[in-house]
N, C-alpha and C positions, 0 to 999 in steps of 0.2 A: 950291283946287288943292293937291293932297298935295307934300310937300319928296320931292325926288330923291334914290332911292337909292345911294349909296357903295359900289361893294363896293370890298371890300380886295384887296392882292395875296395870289396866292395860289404857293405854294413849287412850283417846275419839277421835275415828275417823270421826267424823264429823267436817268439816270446821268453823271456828270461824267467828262469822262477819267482824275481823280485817283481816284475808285471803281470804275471800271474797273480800275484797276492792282491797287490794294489788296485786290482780290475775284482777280485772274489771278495774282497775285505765287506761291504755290505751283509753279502749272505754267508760270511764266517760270526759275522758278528749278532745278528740274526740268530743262527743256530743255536750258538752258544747260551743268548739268552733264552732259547726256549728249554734249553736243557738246564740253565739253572732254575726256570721257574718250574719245570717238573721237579726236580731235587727241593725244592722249597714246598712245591705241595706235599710229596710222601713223605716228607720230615711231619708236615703241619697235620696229614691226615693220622701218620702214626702216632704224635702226641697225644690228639684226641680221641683214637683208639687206647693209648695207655690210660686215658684222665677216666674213661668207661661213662657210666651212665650218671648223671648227677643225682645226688641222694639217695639213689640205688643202695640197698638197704645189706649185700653182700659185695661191695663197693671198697677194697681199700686207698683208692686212691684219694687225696687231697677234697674233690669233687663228691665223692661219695657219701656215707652217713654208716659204714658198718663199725664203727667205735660206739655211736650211739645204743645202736643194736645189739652189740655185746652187752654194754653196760645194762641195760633194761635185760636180759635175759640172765646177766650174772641177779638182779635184782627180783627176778622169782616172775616177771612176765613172760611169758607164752610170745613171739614173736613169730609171724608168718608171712611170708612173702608173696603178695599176690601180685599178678598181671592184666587182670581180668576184672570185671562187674559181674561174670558170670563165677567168677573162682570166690569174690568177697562174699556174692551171695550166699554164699555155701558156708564159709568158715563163719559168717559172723552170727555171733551169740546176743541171748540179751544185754549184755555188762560188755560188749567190748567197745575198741577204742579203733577209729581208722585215721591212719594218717591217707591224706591222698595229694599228692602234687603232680598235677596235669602239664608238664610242661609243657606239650605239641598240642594242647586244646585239644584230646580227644572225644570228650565226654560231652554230649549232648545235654539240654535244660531238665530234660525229663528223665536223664540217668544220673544228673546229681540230687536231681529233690529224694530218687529210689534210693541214693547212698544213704542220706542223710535219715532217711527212715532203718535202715538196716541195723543201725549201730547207736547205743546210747550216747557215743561220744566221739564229734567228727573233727579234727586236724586237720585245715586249709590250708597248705603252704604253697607263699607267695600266689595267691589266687586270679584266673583270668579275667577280663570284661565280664565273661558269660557266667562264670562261677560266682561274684560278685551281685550280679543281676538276681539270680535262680537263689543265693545263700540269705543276701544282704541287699535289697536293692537301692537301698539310701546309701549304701557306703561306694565312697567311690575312690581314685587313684591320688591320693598323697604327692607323688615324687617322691626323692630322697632328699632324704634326711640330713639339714642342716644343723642341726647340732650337735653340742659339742659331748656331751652325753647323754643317756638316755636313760631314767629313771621310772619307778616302776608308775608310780601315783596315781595306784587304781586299786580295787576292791578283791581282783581275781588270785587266788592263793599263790599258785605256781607263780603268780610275778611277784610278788611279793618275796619268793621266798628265790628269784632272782635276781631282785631288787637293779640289778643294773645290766642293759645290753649294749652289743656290741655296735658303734656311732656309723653314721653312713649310708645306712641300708634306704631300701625303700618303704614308702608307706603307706595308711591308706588315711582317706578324709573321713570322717565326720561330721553333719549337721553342727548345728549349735544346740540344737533341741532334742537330740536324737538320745532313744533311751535304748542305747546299746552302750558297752562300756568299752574304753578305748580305755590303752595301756601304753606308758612308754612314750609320751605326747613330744612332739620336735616343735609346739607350736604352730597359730592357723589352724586348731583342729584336725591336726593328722599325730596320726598313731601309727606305733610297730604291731599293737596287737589287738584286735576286735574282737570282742567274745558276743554272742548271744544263746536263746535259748538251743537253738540248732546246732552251729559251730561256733568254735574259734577261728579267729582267720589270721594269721602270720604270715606281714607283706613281706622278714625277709630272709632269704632260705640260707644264708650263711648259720643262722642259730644250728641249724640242722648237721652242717657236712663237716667230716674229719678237718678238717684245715681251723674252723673257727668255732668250734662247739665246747671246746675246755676252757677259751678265754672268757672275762667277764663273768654276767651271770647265762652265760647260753646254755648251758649244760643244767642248771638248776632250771631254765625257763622250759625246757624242752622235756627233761625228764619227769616235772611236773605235770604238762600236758600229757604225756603218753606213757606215765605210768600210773594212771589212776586205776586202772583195772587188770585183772591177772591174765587178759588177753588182747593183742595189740597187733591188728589188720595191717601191714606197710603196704599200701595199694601205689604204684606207678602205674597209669594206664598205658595200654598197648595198642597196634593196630585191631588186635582181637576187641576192640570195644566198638570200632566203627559197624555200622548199621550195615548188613548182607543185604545190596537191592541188586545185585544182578551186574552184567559188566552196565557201565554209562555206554548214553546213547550220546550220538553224533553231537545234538546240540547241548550237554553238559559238557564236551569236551573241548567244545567251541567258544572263543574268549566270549563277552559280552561284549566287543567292538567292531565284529565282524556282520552282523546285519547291520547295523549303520551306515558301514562303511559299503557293503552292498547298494546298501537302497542309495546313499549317494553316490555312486558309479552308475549306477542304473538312472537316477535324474540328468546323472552331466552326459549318457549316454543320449537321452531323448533330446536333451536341450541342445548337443552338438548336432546331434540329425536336423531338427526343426532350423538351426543355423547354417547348416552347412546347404540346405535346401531351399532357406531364403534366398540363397546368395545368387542361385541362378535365375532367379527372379521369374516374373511369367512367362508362360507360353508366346510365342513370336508366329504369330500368324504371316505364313509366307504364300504370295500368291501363285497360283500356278503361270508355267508357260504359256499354255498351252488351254483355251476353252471349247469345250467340246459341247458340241450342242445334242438336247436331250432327240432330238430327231434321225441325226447319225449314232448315236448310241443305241439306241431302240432298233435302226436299219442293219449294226453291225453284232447286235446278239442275235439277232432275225437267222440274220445270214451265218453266224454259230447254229444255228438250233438246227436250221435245215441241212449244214455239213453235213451232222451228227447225225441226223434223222430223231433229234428229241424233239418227236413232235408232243408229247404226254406235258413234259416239262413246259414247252411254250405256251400249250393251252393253260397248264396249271398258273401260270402268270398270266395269260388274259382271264383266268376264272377271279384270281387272288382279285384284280382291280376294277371287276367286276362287281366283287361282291362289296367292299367295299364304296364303289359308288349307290349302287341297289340301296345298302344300309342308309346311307346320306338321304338317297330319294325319299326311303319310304320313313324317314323321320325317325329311324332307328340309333343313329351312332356308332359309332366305328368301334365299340366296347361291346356290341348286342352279339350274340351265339348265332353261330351258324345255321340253328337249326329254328332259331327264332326268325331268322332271318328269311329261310325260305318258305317256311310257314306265311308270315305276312305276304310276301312276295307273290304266294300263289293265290291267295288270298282275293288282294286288288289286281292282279290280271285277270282271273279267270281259270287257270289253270290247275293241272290234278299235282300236291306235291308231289308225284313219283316222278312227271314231267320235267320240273325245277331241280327236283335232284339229282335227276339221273344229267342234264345237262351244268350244274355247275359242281358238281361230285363224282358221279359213276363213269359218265361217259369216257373211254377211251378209243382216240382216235388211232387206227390204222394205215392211213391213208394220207397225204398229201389234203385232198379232195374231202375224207369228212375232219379236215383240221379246219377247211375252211370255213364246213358249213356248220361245225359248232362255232366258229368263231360268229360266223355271222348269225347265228342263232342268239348267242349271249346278247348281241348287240341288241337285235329284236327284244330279248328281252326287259335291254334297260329302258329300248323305247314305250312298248307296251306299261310298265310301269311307269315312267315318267306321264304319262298319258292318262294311266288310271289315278293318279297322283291332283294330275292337274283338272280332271274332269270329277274330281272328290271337293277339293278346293273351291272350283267355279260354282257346283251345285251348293253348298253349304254357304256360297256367301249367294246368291239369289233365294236360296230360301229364308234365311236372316232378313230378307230386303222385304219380304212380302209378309213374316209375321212382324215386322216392327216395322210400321210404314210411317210412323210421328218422326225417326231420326232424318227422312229425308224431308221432312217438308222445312223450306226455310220458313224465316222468322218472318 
């Protein structure tokens, strides 16, 4: 009796949950970070929904400006909140005052020159290229403000009665020559505040919002400008300012990089073709096997026509190369009309054109018998004209001979 076999143990091939991890660990790690960057946006989105609209004039957050707004209404001004160019138009009076800060550039050239007529007195906070251009076109972007404080050292009341703002902000420039007055100077000719006859232009909107408007003199520089008059416009423009043309067509919603980039696809299109078609270079004339002579080829469509009984067709090809030679004979070229053709034709033989026609036109044969005898008809024909051809020729050069008889005599 044989001893019993032992086997051994043998190693579990199923995955442990520790190699399971170790094999997933990429796309755990993966996940997790997209789910903290979504937690990071709706943190970041909902701050920015609490901060609301900046300078928004029923605004109380840090960003906002409605502390301003109180203060000017507990002071006996009229405060109204517009949205609109179409809403300013409406509120504003002779004596009033608009503040307008454009932040998204809504407002077009030709709807701020309209502001700027609407209101005795127009507030520019922190103003764009285009508002700049359309208000002030000399004045242009400052940077911010290197110094260390900001003082008033200009002639406009309300700064005066500021006398000091808040250090940092941005500014704008001024000429050397320029007769606007600049307020608040950081040096190099830039200013916190530019007044002329039109507006004032304040480059920076911190004077304005609950966070920074009690410090310094911001609260005196601010409530000076907007509360000269007992009525005082707060304009934020909206999308309700942009210009109604209908939805955009194809090509405004089309980058401006994309016909370019066409037309060069479409060059490297032609210029790959014209390459690629170089490349096989020319045509390779290859000879035949096989030369057939034009006597057997003529003997062996013969011998097709008369299978078929296409006797119309075979004549039609001894009429084709008939007519054809006829043209040759009678001095015509192989480009002259058919009908010019047999015109002449009947002409120098002798013949009625109904004769000529009806033999290299009308005639159809029926018959084995009249294939032959048009055939041999056409023949006759080219004879006869070769004939009337040569016997025109010969007369015209003896009658030449006999009215100019000097060219033959020698010398």
């Amino acid at each position: 009796m044989s001893a019993p076999v032992i086997v051994g143990e043998t190693d579990v091939a199923t995955p442990t949950l520790r190699a399971q991890l170790r094999r997933s660990s990429f796309w755990i790690i993966a996940g997790a970070g997209i789910i903290v960057v979504a937690i990071v946006a709706v943190l970041v989105s909902g701050g920015a929904n609490v901060a609301g609209r900046a300078l928004a004039g029923d605004n109380p957050a840090p960003a906002g400006s409605m502390a301003l707004v109180e203060v000017l209404r507990q002071q006996g001004v009229t405060v109204t909140l517009a949205d609109s160019l179409a809403e300013v138009r409406s509120l504003a009076e002779t004596d009033s005052t608009v503040l307008l800060y454009d932040e998204s550039s809504y407002l077009v050239d030709s709807q701020l020159a309209q502001l700027t007529r609407l209101a005795a007195r127009t507030v520019v906070v922190a103003p764009d290229f285009l508002a700049l251009q359309s208000l002030a076109p000399t004045v242009g972007f400052g940077g911010v403000s290197g110094a260390e404080s900001l003082v008033a050292d200009c002639t406009l009341p309300a700064a005066n009665r500021a006398e000091e703002l808040i250090p940092g902000g941005d500014t704008l420039s001024l000429p050397a020559d320029s007769p606007l007055m600049g307020c608040f100077p950081s040096g190099d000719n830039t200013f916190s505040v530019v007044a002329n006859d039109r507006a004032t232009l304040v480059a920076d909107l911190r004077v304005f919002n609950n966070e920074n408007v009690a410090g310094y003199g911001n609260a005196a520089l601010a409530l000076g400008l907007l509360g000269q008059s007992d009525s005082l416009i707060w304009y934020l423009p909206t999308l309700a300012d942009l210009p109604r043309t209908g939805p955009p067509s194809l090509a405004a919603l089309t980058p401006g990089w994309v016909t370019p980039v066409l037309l060069l696809f479409g060059l490297t299109a032609v210029a790959a073709a014209f390459w690629r078609g170089r490349r096989f270079g020319p045509l390779v004339a290859e000879n035949l096997p096989v030369t057939v002579k034009a006597s057997e080829t003529m003997e062996g469509r013969a011998r097709l026509y008369a299978r078929g009984n296409a006797r119309l067709r075979a004549l039609d090809a001894l009429r084709i190369g008939a007519v054809q030679r006829l043209a040759s004979t009678v001095g015509l070229g192989h480009v002259a009309a058919l009908e010019e053709i047999m015109l002449t034709v009947a002409g120098i033989t002798g013949r009625t054109q109904a004769e000529v026609r009806s033999l290299l036109v009308e005639a159809v044969p029926t018959s084995d018998a009249q294939l032959l005898a048009l055939s041999d008809a056409l023949q006759a024909l080219e004879c006869a004209a070769s004939r009337a051809v040569a016997a025109g020729v010969a007369a015209s050069v003896s009658q030449q001979s006999l009215t100019d008889p000097a060219e033959r005599m020698e010398p």
